[in-house]
Backbone as XML, in Angstrom:
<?xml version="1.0"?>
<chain id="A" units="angstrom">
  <residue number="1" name="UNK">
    <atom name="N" x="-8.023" y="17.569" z="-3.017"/>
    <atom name="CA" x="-6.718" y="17.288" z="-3.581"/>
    <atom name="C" x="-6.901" y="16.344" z="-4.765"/>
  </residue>
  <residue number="2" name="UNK">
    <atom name="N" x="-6.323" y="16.519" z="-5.956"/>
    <atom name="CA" x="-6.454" y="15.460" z="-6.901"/>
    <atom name="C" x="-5.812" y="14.500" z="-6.649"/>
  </residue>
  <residue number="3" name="UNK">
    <atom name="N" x="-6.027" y="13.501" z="-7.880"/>
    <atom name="CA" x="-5.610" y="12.548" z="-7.972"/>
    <atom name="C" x="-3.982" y="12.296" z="-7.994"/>
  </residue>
  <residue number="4" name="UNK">
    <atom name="N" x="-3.449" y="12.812" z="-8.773"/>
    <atom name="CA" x="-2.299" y="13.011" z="-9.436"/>
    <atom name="C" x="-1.252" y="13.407" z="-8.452"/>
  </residue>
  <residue number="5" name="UNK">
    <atom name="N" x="-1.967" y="14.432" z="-7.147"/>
    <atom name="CA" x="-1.231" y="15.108" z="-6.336"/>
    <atom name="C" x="-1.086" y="14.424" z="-5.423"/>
  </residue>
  <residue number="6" name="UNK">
    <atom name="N" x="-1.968" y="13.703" z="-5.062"/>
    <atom name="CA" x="-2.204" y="12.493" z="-3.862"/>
    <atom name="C" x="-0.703" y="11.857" z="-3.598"/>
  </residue>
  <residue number="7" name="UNK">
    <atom name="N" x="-0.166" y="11.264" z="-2.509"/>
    <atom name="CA" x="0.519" y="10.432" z="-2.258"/>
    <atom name="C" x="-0.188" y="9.292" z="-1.591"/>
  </residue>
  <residue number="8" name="UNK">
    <atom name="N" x="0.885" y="8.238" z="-1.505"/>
    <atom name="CA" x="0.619" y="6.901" z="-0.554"/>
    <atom name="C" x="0.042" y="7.215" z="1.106"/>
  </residue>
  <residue number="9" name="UNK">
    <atom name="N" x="-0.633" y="6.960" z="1.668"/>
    <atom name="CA" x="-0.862" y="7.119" z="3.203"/>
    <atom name="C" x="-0.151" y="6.959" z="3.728"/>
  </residue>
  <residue number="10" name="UNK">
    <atom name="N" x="0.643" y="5.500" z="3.516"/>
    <atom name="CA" x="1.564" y="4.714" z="4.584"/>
    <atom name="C" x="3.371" y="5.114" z="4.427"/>
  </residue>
  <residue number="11" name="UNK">
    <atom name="N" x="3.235" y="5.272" z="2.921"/>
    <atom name="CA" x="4.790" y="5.166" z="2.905"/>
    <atom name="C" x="5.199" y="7.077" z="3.120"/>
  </residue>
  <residue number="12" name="UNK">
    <atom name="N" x="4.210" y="7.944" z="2.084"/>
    <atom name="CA" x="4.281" y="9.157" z="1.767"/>
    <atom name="C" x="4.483" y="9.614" z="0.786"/>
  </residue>
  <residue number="13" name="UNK">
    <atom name="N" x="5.207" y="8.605" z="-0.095"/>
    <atom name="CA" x="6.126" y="9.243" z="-1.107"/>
    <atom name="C" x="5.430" y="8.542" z="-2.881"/>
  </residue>
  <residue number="14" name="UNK">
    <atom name="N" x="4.978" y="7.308" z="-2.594"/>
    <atom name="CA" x="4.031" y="6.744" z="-3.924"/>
    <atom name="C" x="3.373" y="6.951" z="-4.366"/>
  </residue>
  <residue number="15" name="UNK">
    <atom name="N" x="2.874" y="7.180" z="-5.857"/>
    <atom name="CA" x="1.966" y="7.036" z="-6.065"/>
    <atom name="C" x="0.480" y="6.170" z="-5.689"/>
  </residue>
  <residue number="16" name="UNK">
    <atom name="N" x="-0.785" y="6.724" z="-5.295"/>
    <atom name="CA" x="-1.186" y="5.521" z="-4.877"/>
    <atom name="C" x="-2.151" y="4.915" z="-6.302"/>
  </residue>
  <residue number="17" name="UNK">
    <atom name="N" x="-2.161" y="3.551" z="-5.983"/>
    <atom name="CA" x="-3.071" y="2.941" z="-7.180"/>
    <atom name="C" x="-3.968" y="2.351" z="-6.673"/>
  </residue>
  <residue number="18" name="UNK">
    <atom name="N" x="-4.525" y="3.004" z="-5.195"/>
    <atom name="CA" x="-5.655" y="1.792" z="-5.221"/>
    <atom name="C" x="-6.483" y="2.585" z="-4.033"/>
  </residue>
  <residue number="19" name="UNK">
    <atom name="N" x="-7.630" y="2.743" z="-3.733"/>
    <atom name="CA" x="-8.046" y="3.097" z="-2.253"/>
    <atom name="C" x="-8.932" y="2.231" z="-1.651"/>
  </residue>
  <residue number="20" name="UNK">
    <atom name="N" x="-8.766" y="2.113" z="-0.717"/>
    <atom name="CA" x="-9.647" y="1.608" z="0.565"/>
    <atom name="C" x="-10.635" y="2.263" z="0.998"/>
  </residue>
  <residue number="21" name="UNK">
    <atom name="N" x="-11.683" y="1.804" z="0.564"/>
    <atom name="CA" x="-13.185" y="1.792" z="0.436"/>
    <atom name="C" x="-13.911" y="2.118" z="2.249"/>
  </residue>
  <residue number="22" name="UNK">
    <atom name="N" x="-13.696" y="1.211" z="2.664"/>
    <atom name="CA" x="-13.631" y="0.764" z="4.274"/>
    <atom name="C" x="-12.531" y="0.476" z="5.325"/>
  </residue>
  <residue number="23" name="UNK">
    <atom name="N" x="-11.994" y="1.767" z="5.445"/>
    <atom name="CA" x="-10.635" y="1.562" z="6.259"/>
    <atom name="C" x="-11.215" y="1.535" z="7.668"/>
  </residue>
  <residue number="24" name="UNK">
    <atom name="N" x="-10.189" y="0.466" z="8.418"/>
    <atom name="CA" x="-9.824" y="0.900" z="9.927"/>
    <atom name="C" x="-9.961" y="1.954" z="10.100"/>
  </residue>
  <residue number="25" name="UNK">
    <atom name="N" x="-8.835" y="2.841" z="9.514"/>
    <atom name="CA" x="-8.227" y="4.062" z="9.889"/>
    <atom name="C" x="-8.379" y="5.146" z="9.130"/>
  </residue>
  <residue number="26" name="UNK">
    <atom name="N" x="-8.999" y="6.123" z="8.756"/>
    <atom name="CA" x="-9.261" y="6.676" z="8.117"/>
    <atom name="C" x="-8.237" y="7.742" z="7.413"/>
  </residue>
  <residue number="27" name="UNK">
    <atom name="N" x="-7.129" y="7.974" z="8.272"/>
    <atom name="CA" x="-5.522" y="8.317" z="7.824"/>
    <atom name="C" x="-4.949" y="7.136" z="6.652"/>
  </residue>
  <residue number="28" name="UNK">
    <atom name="N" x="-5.387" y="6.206" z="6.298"/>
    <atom name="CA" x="-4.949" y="5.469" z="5.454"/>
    <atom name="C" x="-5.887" y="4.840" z="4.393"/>
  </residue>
  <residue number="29" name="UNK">
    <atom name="N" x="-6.227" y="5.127" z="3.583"/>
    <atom name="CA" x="-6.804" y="5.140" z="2.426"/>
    <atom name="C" x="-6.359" y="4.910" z="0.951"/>
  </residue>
  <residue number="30" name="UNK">
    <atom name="N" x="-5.099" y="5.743" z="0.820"/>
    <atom name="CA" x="-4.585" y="5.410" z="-0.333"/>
    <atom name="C" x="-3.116" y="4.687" z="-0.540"/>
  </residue>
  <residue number="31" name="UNK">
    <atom name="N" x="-3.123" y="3.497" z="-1.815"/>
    <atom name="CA" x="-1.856" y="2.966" z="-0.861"/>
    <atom name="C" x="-1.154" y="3.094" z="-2.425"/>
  </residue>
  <residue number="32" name="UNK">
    <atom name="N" x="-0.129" y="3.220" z="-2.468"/>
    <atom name="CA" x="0.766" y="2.622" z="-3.800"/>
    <atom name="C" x="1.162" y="1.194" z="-4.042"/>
  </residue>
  <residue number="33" name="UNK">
    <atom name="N" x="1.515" y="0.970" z="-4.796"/>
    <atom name="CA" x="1.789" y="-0.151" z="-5.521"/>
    <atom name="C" x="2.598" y="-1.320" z="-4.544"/>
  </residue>
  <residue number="34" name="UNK">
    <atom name="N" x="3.599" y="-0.630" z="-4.016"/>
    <atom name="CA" x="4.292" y="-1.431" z="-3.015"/>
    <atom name="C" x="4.103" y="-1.760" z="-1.273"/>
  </residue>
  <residue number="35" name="UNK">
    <atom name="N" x="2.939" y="-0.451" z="-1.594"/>
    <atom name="CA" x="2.415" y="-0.278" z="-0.450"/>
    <atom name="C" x="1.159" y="-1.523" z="-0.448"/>
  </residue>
  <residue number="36" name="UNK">
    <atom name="N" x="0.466" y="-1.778" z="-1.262"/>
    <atom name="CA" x="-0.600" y="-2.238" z="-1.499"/>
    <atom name="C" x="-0.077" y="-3.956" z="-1.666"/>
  </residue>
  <residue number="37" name="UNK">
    <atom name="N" x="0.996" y="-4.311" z="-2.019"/>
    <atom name="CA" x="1.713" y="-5.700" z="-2.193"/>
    <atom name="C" x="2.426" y="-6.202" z="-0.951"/>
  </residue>
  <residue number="38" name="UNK">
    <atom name="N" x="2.733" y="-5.596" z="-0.195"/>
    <atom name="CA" x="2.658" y="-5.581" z="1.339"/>
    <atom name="C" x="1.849" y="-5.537" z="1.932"/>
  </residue>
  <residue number="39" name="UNK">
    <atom name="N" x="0.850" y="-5.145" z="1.640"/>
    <atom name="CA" x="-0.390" y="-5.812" z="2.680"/>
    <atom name="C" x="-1.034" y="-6.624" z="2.164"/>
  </residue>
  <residue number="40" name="UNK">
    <atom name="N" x="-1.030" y="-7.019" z="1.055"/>
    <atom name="CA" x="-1.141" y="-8.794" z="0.356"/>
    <atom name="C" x="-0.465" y="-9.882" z="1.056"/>
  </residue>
  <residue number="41" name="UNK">
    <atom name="N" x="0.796" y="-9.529" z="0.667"/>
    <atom name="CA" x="1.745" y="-10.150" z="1.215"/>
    <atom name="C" x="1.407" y="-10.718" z="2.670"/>
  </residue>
  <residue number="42" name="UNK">
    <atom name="N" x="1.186" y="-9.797" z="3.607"/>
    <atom name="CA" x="1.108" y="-9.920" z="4.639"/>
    <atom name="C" x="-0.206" y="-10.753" z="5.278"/>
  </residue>
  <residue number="43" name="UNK">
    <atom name="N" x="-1.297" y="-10.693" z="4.467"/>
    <atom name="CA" x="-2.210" y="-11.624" z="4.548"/>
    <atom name="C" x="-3.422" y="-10.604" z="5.103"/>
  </residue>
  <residue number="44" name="UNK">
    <atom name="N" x="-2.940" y="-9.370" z="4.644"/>
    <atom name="CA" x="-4.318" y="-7.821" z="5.190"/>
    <atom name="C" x="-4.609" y="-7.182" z="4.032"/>
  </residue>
  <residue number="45" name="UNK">
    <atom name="N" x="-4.919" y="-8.228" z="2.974"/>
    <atom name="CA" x="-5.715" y="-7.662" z="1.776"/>
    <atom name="C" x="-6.215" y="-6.603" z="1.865"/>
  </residue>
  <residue number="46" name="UNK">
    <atom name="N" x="-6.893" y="-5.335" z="1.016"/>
    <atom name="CA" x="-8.147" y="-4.344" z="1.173"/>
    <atom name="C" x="-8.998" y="-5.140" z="0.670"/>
  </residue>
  <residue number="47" name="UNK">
    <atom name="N" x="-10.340" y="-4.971" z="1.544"/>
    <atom name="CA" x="-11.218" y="-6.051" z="1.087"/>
    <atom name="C" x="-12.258" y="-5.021" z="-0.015"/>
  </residue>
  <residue number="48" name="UNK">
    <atom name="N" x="-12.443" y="-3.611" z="-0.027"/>
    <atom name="CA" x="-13.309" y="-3.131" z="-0.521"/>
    <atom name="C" x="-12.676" y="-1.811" z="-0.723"/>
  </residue>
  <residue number="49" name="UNK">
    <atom name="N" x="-12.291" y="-1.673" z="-2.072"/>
    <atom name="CA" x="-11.035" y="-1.215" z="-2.965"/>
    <atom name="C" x="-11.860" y="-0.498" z="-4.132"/>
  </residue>
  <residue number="50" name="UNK">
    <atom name="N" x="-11.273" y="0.366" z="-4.683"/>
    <atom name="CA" x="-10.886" y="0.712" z="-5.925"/>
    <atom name="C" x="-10.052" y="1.446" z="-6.791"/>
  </residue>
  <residue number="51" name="UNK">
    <atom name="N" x="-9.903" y="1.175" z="-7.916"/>
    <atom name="CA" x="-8.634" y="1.197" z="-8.556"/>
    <atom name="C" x="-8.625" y="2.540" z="-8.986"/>
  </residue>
  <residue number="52" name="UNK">
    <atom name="N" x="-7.475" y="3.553" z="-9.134"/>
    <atom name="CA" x="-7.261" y="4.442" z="-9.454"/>
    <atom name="C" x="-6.687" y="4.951" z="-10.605"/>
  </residue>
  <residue number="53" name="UNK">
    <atom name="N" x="-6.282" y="3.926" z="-11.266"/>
    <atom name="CA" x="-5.413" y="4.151" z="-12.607"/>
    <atom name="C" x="-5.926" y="3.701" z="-13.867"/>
  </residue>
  <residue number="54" name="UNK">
    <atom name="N" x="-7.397" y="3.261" z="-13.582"/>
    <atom name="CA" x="-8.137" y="2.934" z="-14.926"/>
    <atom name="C" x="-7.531" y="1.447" z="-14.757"/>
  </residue>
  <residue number="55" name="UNK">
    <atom name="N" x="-6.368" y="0.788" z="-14.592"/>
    <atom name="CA" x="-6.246" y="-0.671" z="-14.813"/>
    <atom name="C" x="-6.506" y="-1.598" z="-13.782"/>
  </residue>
  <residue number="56" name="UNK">
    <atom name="N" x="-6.597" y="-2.458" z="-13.819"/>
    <atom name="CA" x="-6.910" y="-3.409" z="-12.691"/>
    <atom name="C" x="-5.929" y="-3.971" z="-11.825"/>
  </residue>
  <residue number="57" name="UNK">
    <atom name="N" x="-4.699" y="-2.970" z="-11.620"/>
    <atom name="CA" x="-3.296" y="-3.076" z="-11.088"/>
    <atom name="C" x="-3.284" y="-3.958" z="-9.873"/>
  </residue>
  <residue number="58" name="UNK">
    <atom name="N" x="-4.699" y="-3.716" z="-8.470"/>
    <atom name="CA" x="-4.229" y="-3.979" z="-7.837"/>
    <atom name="C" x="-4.922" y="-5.633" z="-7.543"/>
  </residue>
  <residue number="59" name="UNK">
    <atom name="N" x="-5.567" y="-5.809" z="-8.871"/>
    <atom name="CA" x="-6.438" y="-6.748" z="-8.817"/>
    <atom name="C" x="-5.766" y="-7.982" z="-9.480"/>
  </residue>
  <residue number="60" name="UNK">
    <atom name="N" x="-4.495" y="-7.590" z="-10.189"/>
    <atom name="CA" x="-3.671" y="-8.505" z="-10.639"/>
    <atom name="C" x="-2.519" y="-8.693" z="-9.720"/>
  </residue>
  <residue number="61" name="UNK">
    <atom name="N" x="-2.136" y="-7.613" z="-8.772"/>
    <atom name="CA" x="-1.355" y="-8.160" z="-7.386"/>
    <atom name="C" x="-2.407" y="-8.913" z="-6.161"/>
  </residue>
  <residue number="62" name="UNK">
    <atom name="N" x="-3.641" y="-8.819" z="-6.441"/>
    <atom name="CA" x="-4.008" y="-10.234" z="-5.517"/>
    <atom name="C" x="-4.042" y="-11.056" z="-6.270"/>
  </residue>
  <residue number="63" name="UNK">
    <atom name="N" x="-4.296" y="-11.297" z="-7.766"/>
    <atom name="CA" x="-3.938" y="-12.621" z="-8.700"/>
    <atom name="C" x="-2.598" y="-13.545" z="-8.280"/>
  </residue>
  <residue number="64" name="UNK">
    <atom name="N" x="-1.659" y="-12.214" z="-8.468"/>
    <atom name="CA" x="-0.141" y="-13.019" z="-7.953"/>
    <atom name="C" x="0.263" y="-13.338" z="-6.929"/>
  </residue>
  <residue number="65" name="UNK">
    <atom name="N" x="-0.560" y="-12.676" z="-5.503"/>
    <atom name="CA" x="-0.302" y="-12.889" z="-4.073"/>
    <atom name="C" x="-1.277" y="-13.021" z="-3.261"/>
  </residue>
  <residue number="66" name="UNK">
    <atom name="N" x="-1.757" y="-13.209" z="-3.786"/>
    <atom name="CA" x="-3.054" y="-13.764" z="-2.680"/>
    <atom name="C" x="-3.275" y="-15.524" z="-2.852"/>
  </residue>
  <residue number="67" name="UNK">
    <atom name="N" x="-2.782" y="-16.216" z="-2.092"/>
    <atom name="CA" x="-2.995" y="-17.267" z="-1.890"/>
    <atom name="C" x="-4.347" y="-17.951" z="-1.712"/>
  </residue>
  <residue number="68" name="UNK">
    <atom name="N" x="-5.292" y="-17.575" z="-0.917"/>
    <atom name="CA" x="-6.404" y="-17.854" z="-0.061"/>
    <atom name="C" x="-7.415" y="-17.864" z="-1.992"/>
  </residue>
  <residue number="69" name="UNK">
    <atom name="N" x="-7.124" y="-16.332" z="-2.486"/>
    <atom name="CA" x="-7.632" y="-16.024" z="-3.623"/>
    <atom name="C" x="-7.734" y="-17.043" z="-5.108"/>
  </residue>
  <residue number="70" name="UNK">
    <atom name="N" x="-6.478" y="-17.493" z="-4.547"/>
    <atom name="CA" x="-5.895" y="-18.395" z="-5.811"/>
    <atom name="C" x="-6.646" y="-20.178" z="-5.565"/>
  </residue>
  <residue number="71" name="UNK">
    <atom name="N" x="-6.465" y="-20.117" z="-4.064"/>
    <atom name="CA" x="-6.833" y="-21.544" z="-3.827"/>
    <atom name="C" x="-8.678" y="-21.422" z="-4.260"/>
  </residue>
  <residue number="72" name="UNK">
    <atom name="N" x="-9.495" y="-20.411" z="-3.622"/>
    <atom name="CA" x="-10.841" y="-20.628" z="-4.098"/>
    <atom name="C" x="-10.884" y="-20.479" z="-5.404"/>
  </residue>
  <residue number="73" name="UNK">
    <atom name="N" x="-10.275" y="-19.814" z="-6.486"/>
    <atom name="CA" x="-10.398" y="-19.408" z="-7.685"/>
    <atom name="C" x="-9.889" y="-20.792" z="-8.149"/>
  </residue>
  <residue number="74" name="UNK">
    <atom name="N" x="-9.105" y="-22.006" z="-8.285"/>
    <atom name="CA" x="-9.135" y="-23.104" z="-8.066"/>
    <atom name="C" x="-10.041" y="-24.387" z="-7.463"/>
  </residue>
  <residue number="75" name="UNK">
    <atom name="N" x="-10.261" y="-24.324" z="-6.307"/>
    <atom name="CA" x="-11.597" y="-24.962" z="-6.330"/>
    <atom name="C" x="-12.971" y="-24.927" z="-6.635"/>
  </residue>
  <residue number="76" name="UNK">
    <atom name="N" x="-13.139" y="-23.712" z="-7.200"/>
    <atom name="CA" x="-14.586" y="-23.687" z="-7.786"/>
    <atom name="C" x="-14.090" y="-23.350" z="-9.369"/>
  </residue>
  <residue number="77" name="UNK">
    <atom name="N" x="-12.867" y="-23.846" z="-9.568"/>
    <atom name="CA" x="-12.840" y="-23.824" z="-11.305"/>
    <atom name="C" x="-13.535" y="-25.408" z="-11.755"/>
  </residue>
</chain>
């Protein structure tokens, strides 16, 4: 299935922008945008990811929500 055709795992309906490298679950792999900021959010990062859209989309939603991310990226500045 391409890229383009792909949906979100979790929600169904998103585009996804990001996949999970090393899933739990192997039914869930690709997540969209909102899909993927919810599990930031939630504190269940993907730890071993990559990006699907050429930009670093989901790497600038752990910039903005990842706490844990922000505090080491801070102490070793």
């Amino acid at each position: 299935m391409g890229a383009h055709s792909r949906k979100c795992d979790w929600c169904g309906s998103g585009t996804p922008i990001v996949r999970d490298m090393e899933p739990l679950n192997a039914d869930y792999q690709y997540w969209c945008v909102e899909c993927a900021r919810a599990l930031i959010i939630k504190g269940d990062p993907i730890e071993t990811y990559r990006e699907l859209e050429g930009e670093p989309i989901y790497g600038r939603l752990l910039d903005e929500h990842c706490t844990l991310k922000r505090f080491y990226s801070f102490a070793t500045a």
